[in-house]
C-alpha positions in Angstrom: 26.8 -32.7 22.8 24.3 -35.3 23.2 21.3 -32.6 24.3 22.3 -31.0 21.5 21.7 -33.1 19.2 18.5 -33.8 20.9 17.3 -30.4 20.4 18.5 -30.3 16.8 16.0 -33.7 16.2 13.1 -32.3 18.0 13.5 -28.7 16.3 13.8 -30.4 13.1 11.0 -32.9 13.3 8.5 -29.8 14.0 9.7 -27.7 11.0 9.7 -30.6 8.5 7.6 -33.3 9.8 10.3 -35.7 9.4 12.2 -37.5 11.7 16.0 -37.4 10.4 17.3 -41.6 10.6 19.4 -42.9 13.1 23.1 -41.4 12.4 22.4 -39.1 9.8 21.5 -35.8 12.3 25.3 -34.0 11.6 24.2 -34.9 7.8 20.9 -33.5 7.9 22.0 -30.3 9.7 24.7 -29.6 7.0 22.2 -29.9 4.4 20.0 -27.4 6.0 22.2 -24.9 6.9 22.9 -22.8 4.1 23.9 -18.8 3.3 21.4 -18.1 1.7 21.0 -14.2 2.1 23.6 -11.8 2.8 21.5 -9.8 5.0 18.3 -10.1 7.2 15.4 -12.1 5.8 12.4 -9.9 5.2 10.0 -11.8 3.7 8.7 -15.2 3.6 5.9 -17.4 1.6 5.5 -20.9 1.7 3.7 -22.9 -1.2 0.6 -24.5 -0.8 2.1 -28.1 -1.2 4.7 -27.1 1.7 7.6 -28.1 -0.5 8.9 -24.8 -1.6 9.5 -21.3 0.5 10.3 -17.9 -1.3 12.4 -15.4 0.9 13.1 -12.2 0.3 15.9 -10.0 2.1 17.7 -6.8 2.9 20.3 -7.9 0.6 17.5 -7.4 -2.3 17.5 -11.0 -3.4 15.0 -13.0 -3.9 15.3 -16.7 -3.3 13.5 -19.8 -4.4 13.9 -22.8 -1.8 13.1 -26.3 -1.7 12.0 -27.1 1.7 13.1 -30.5 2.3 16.5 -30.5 1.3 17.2 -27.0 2.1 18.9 -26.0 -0.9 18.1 -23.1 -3.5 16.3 -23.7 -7.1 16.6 -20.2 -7.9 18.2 -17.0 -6.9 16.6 -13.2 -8.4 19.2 -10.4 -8.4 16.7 -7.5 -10.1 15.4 -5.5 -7.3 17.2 -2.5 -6.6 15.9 -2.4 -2.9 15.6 -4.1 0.2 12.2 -7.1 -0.5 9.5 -6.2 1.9 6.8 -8.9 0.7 6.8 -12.9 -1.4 4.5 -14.2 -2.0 3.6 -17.8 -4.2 1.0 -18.8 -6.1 -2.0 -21.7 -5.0 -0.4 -24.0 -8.2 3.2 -23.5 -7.2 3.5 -21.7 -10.8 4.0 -18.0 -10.0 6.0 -15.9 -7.5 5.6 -12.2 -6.5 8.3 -10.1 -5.0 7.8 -6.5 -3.4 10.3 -4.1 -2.8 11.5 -0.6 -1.6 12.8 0.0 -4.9 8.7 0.7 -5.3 8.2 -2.2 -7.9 6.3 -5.6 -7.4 8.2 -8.3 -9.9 6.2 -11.4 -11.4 8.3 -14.7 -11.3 8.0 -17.9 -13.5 8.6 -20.7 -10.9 8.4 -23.0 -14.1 11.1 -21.3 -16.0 13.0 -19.3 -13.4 12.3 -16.0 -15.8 10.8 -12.7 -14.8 7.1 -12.9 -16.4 6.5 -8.6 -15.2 7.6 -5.6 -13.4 4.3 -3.6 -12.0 6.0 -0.2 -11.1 4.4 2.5 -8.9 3.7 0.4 -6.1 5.5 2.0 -3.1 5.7 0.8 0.7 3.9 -2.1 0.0 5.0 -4.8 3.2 2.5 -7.5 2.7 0.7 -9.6 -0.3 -1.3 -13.0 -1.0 -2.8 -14.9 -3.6 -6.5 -15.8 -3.4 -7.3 -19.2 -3.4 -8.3 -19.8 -6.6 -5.2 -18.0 -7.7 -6.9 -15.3 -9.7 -6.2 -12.2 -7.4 -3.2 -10.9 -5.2 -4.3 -8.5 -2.1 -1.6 -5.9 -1.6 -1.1 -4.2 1.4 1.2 -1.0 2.0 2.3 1.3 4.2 -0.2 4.0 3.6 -3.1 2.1 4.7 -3.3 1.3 1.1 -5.3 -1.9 0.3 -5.1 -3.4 -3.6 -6.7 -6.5 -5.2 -5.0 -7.2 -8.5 -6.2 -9.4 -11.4 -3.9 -11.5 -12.0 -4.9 -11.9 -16.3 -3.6 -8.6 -16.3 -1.6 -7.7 -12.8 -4.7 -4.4 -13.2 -5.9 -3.3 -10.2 -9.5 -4.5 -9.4 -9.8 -1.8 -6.5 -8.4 0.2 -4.4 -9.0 1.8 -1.2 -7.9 3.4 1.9 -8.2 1.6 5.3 -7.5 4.6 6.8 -5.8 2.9 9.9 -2.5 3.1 9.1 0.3 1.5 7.7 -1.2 -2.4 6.9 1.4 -5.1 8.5 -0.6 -8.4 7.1 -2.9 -9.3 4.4 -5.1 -12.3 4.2 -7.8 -14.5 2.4 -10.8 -16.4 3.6 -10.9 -20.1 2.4 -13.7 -19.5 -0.3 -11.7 -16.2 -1.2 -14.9 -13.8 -0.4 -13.5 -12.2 2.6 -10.0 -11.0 3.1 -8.7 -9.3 5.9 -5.9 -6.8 6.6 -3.9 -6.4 9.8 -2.8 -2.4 10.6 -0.6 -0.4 12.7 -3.0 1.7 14.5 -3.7 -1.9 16.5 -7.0 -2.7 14.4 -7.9 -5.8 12.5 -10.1 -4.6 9.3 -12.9 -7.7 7.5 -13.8 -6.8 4.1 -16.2 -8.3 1.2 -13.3 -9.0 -1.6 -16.2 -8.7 -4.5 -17.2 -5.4 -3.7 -14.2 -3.6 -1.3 -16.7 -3.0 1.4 -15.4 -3.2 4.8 -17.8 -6.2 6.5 -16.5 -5.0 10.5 -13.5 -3.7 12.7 -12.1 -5.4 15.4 -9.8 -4.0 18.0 -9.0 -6.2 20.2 -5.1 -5.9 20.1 -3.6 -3.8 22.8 -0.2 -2.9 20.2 0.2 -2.5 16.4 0.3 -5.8 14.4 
């Protein structure tokens, strides 16, 4: 029991950062373990501020978390399919959802409302904001890469990696580069102004 409990302080001190007081570790695990989904978790995003996670499951919910406490803010019911992608905003303002029903859905994080529903947006498995907040890179299962404006939710471009279905999408720190992660076991760099692939790596011996 004792080396239990051990493992349940050390496991919780690298997920949170914070070391649970003296007495309170049967507290602190009650607190964190919650339902939450009905089915597998499918997609995760963290906000920037590491205080909040969005998760997305099989069970087609969407749920808003707060990190330290382990409890949900809000729960989203709309999709009609399994959530293959979440994604949150750089201000902590604005969440996006993905789904096999073939529909991305905008969420307010302010008001808990839906702001949009893009439709026509099949297979896509993985999505980020840019930096500055202003764009989200899509990725899909057709090799598909999209940059949308965020104003609008209009596509800025879109193009085929042709390397298969894309597993992981991300942004370079100054939001000029992104790069996309695909199934044919290549790792694609590309100039986000322009849609230009920069280089190809292919190190990776499997898919990603």
């Amino acid at each position: 029991m004792r080396d239990s409990m051990h493992r349940f302080i050390l496991i919780f001190t690298i997920v949170f950062g914070v070391l649970p007081l003296h007495g309170q570790a049967e507290e602190v695990a009650n607190i964190f373990v919650q339902k939450g989904h009905s089915g597998a978790v499918t997609a995760l995003a963290i906000s920037k501020d590491g205080q909040f996670a969005l998760s997305g499951g099989t069970d087609k919910k969407v749920i808003y978390w707060n990190v330290r406490t382990g409890k949900e803010i809000i729960t989203w019911d709309q999709h009609t399919g399994a959530i293959t992608a979440t994604a949150i905003s750089p201000d902590g303002k604005t969440a996006l959802s993905a789904s096999f029903d073939n529909t991305i859905k905008i969420w307010s994080l302010v008001t808990g409302k839906e702001i949009q529903t893009l439709s026509a947006f099949p297979g896509v498995d993985s999505a980020v904001f840019s930096p500055d907040g202003q764009h989200v890179l899509l990725g899909d299962a057709a090799g598909l890469l999209t940059l949308l404006y965020v104003p609008n939710w209009h596509p800025t471009f879109r193009f085929n990696a042709q390397s298969g279905a894309i597993a992981a999408v991300a942004f370079s720190p100054n939001g000029k580069s992104v790069v996309s992660g695909h199934a044919d076991a290549t790792t694609k760099h590309w100039d986000s102004e322009t849609g230009e692939m920069v280089r190809n790596f292919s190190a990776h011996q499997r898919p990603l």
